[in-house]
KEKE-3310 file (N, C-alpha, C; in steps of 0.2 Angstrom, whole numbers, plus 5000, padded with zeros to 4 digits):
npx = (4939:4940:4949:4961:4962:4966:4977:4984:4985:4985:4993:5006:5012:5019:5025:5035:5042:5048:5059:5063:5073:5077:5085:5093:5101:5109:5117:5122:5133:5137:5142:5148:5156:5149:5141:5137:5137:5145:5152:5154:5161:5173:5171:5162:5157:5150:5137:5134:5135:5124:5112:5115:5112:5100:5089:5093:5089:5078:5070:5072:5062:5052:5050:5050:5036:5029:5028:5022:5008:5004:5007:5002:4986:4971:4963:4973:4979:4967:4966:4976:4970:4973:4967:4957:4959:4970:4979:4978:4983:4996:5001:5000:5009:5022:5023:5021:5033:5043:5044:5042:5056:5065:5061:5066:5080:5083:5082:5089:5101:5101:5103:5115:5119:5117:5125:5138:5151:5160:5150:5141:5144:5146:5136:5126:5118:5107:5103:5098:5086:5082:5080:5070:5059:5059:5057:5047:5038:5039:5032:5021:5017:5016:5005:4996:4997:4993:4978:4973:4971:4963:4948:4936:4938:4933:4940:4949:4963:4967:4959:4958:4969:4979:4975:4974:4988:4993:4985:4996:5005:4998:4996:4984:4978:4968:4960:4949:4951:4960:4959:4945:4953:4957:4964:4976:4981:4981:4991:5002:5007:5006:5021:5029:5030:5036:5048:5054:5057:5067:5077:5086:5096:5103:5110:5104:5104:5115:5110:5107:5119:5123:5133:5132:5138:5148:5143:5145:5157:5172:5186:5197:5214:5226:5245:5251:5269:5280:5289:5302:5302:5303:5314:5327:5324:5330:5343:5347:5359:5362:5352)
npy = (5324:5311:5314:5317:5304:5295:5304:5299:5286:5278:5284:5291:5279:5273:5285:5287:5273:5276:5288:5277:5270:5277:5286:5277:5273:5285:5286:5276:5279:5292:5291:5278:5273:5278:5268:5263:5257:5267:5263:5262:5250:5256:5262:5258:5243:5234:5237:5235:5223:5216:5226:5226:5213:5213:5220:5219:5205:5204:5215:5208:5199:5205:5210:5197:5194:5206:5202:5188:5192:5202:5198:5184:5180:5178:5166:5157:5153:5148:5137:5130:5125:5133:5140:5156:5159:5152:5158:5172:5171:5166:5176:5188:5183:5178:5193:5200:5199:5200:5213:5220:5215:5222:5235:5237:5234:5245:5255:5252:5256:5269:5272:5272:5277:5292:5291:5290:5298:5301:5295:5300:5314:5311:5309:5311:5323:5316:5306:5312:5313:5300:5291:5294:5293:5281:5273:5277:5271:5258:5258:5263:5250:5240:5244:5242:5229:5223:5229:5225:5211:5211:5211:5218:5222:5222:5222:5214:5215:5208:5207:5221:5230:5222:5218:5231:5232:5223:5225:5236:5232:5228:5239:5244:5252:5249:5259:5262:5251:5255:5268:5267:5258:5254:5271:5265:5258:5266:5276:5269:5266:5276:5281:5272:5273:5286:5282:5273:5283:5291:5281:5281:5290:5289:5279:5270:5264:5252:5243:5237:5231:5219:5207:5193:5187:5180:5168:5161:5163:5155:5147:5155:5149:5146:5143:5136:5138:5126:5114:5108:5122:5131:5126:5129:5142:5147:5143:5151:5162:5178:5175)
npz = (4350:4343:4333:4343:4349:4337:4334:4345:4345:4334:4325:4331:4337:4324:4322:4334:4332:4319:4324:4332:4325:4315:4324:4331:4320:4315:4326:4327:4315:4318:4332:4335:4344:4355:4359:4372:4389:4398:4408:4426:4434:4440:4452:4461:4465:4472:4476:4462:4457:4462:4459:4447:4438:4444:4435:4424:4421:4429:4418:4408:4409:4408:4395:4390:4395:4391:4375:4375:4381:4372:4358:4360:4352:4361:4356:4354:4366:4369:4364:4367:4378:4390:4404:4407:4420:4425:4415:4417:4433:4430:4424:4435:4445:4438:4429:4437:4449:4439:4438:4449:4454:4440:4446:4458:4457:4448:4457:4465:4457:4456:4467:4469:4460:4463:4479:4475:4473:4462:4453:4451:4447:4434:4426:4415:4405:4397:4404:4417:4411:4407:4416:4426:4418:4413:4426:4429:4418:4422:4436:4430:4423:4434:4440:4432:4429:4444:4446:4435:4441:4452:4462:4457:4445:4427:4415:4402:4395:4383:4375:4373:4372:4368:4355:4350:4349:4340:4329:4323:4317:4306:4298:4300:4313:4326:4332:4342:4351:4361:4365:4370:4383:4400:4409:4415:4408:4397:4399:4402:4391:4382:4389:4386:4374:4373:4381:4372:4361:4366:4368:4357:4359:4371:4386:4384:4371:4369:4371:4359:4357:4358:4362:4355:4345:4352:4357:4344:4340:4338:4347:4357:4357:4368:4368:4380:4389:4387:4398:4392:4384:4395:4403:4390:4387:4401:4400:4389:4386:4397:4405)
capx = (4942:4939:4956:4966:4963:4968:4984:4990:4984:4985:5000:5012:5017:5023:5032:5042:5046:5054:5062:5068:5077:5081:5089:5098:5105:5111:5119:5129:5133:5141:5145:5149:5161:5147:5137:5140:5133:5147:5152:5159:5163:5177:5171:5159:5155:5146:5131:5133:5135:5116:5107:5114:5107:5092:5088:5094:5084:5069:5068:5071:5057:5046:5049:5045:5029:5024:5032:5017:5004:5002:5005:4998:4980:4967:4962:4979:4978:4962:4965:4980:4968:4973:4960:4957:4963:4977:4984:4980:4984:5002:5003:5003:5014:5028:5023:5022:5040:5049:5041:5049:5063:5065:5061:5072:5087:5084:5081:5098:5105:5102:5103:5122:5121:5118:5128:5147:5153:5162:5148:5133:5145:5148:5127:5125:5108:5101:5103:5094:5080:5078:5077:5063:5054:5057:5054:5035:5037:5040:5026:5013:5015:5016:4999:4992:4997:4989:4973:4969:4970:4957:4941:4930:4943:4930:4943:4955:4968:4970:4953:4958:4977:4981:4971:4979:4995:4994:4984:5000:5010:4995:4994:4976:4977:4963:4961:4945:4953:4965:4955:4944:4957:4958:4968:4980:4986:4984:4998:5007:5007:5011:5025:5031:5033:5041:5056:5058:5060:5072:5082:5093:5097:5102:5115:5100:5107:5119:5105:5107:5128:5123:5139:5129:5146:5155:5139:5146:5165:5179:5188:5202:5218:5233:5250:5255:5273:5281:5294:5307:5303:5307:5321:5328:5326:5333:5352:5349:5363:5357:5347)
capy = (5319:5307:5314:5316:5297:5292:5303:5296:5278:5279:5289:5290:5275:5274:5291:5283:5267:5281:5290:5275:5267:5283:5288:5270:5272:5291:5288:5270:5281:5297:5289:5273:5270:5280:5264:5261:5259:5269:5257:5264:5248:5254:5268:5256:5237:5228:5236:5235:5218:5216:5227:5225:5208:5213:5224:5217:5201:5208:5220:5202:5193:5210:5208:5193:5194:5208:5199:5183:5196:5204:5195:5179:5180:5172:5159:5152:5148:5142:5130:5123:5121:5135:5145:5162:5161:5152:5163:5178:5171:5166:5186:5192:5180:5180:5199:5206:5196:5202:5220:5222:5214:5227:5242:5236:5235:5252:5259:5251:5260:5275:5275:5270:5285:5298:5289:5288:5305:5301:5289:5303:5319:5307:5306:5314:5327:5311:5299:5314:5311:5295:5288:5296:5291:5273:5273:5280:5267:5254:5260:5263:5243:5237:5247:5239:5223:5225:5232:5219:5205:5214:5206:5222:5221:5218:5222:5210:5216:5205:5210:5227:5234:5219:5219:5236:5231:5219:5228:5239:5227:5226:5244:5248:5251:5248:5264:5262:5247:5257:5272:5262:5256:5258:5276:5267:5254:5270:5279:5266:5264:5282:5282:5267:5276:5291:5278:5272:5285:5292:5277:5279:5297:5287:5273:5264:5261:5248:5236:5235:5229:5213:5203:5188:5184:5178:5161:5156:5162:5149:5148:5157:5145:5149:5139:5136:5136:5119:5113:5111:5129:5135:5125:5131:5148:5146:5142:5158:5170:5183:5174)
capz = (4354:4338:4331:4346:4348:4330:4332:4350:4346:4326:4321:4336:4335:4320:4322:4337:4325:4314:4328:4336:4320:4310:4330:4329:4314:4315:4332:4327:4313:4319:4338:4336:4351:4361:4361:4377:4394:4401:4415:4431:4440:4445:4456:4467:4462:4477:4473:4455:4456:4464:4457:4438:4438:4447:4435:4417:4421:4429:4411:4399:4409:4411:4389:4387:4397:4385:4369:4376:4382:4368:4352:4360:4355:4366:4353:4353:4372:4372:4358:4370:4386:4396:4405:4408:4427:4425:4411:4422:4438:4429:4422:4438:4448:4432:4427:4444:4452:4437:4438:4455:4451:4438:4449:4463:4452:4446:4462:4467:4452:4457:4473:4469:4456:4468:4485:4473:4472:4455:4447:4452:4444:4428:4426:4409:4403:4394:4410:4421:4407:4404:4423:4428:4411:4416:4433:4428:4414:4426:4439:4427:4420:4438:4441:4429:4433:4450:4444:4434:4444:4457:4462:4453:4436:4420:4409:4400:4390:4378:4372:4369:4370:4364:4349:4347:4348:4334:4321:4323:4312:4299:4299:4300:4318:4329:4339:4345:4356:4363:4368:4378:4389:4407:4411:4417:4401:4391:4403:4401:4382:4382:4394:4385:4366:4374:4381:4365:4355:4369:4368:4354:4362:4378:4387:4383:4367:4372:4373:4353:4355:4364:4361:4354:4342:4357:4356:4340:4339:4338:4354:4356:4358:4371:4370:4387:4388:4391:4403:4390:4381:4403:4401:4387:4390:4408:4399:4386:4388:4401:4409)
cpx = (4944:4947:4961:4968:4967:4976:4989:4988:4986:4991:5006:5014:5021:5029:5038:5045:5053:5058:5068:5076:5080:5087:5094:5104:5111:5116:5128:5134:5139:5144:5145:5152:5155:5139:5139:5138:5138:5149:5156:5160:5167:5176:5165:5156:5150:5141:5129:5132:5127:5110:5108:5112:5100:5088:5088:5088:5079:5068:5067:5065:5050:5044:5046:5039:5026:5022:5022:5011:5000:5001:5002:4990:4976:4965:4964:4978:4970:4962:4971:4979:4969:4967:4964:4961:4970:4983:4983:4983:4994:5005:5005:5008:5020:5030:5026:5029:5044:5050:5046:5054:5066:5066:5066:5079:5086:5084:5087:5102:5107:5102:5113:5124:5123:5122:5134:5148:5155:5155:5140:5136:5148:5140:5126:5117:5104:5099:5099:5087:5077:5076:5071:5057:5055:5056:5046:5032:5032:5033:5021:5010:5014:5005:4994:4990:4993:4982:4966:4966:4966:4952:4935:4932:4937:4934:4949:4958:4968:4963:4954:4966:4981:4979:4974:4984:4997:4990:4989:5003:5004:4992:4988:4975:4969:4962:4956:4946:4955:4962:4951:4946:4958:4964:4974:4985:4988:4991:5002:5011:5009:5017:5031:5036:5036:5049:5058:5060:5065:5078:5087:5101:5103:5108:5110:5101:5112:5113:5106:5113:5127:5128:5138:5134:5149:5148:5143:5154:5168:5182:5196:5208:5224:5239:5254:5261:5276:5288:5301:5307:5306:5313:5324:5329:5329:5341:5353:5357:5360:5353:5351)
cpy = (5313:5307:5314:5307:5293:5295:5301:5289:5274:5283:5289:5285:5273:5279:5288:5277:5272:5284:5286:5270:5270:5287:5284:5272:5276:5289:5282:5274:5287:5295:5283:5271:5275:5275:5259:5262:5266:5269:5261:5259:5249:5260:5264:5249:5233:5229:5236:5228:5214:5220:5228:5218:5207:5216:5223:5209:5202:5212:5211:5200:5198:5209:5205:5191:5199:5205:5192:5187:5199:5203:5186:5180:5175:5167:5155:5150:5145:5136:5126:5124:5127:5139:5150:5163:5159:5154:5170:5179:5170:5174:5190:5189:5182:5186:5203:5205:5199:5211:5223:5222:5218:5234:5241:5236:5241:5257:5257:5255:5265:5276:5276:5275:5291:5296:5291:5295:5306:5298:5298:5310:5317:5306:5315:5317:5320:5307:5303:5315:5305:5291:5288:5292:5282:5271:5272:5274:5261:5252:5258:5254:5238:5239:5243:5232:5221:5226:5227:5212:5207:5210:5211:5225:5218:5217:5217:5214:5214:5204:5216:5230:5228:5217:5225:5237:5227:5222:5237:5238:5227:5232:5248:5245:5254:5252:5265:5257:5248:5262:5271:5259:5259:5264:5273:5263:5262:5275:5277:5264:5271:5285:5277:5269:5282:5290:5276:5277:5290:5288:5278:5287:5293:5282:5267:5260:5255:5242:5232:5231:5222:5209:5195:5181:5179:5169:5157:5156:5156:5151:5149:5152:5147:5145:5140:5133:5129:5116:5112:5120:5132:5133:5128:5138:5149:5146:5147:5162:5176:5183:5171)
cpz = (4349:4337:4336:4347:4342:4331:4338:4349:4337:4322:4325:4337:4331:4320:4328:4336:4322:4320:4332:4332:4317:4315:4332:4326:4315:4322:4331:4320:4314:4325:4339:4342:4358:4363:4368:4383:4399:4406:4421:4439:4443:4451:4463:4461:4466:4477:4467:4452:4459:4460:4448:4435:4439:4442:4425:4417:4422:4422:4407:4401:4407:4399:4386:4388:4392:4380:4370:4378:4377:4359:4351:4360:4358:4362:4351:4360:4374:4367:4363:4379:4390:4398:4405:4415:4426:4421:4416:4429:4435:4428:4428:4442:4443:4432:4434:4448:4446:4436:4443:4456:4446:4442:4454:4462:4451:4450:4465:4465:4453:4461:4474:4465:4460:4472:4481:4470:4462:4449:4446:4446:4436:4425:4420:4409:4401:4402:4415:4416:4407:4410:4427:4423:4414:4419:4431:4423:4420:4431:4436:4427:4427:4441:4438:4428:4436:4450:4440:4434:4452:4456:4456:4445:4431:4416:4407:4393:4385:4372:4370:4369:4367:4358:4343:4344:4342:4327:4319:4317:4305:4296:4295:4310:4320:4334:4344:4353:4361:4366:4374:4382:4396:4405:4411:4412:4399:4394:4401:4395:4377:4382:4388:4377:4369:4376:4376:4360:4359:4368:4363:4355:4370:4380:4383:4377:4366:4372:4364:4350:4360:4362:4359:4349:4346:4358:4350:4337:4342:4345:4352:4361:4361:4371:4375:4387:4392:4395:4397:4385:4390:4401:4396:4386:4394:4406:4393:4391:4393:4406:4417)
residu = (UNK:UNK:UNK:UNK:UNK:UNK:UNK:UNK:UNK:UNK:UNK:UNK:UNK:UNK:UNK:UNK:UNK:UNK:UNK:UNK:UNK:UNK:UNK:UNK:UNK:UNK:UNK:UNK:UNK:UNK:UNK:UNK:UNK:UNK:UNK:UNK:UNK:UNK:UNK:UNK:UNK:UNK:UNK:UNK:UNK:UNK:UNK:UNK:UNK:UNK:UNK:UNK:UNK:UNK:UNK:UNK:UNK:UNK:UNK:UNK:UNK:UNK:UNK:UNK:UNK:UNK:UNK:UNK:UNK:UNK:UNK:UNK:UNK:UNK:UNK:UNK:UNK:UNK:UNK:UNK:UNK:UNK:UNK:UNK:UNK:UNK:UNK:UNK:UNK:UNK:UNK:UNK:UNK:UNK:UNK:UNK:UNK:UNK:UNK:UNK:UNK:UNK:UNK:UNK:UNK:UNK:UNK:UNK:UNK:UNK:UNK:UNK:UNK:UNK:UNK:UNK:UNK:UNK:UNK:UNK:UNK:UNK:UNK:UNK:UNK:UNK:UNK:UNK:UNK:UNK:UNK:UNK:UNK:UNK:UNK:UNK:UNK:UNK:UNK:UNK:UNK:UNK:UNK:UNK:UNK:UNK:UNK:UNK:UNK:UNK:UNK:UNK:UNK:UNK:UNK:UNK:UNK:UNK:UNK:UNK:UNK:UNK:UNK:UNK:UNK:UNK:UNK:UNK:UNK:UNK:UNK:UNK:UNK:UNK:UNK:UNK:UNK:UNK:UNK:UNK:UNK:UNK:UNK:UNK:UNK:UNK:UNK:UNK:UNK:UNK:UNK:UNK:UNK:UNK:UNK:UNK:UNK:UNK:UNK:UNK:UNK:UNK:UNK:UNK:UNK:UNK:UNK:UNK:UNK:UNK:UNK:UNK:UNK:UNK:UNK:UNK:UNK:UNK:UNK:UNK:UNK:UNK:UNK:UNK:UNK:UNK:UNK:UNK:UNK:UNK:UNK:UNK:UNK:UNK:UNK:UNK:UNK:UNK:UNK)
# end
């Protein structure tokens, strides 16, 4: 048991590091113009217009609650006063509103997937792989959510998969931390390296072409024609 722990909490990480950046690479590489979500507004928009907001925002918030969850350790918020309740009681209010938020978007998606005859027979081998995987994603993180904010809940996080998760970066991982995690973190923690190292396989790729250029480009300049260039034209030959 000793090793299977070391190699799903101690090794496999890394290999989907390498998988998801060596997968990156190779793909903007050979299929560059296939970074792309493959948009099919024009085959139904009125619920794409609902649930692709619901669905990109709930994901950036669901982020940055991991992004603070886990590389915030607990001796930085208690150096600035907060408690233990009110950082866990914000985790699930934030975590769990943007969780649903997330799954609801997603389950619009699809349901818009299968409903539109053209968008569902356009639904590529990777996109009947990777939807389910993030569904269960999804679930697992909400489960866990949930779980921990129960009355008969001992476990804090932030005391062991978060500990994990940072002695990733200083690679002498901590697998003992990670091991002892409720079921249902380690599913999730599972589930979560499996999506990634689908991702560069994936539309999911498209999250890496974020259009971020268009923040600092120069504005494009149009010269509206002016009442003598009309005129002017107007007494052209031919006209």
């Amino acid at each position: 048991m000793r090793h299977l722990h070391t190699a799903l909490w101690g090794v496999l990480p890394y290999l989907t590091l390498v998988v998801l950046v060596a997968g990156t690479a190779w793909r903007y590489r050979y299929d560059r113009f296939g970074f792309t979500t493959r948009s099919s507004q024009l085959h139904e928009s009125r619920l794409l217009r609902v649930a692709g907001p619901l669905f990109h925002y709930g994901l950036l918030f669901v982020i940055a609650g991991h992004v603070a969850g886990l590389l915030v350790p607990e001796s930085l918020t208690d150096r600035l006063h907060v408690s233990e309740h009110l950082y866990h009681a914000n985790a699930l209010i934030a975590g769990g509103t943007a969780g649903l938020a997330t799954l609801a978007g997603l389950a619009l998606l699809l349901h818009r997937r299968l409903r539109t005859p053209a968008i569902r027979a356009a639904t590529s081998r990777s996109d009947r792989v990777v939807y389910p995987v993030l569904i269960t994603v999804v679930l697992a993180g909400l489960t866990a959510t949930a779980s921990g904010a129960t009355a008969q809940s001992t476990y804090d996080y932030r005391l062991g998969v978060s500990v994990w998760f940072r002695s990733l970066f200083a690679l002498d991982p901590d697998v003992t931390a990670m091991a002892e995690a409720p079921l249902v973190y380690r599913v999730h923690a599972l589930l979560a390296m499996v999506l990634f190292a689908l991702w560069p396989f994936t539309r999911l790729v498209h999250a890496f072409t974020v259009p971020l250029g268009y923040l600092v480009r120069p504005y494009v300049v149009y010269r509206s024609r002016g009442r003598g260039e009309v005129a002017a034209g107007a007494g052209r030959p031919g006209r």
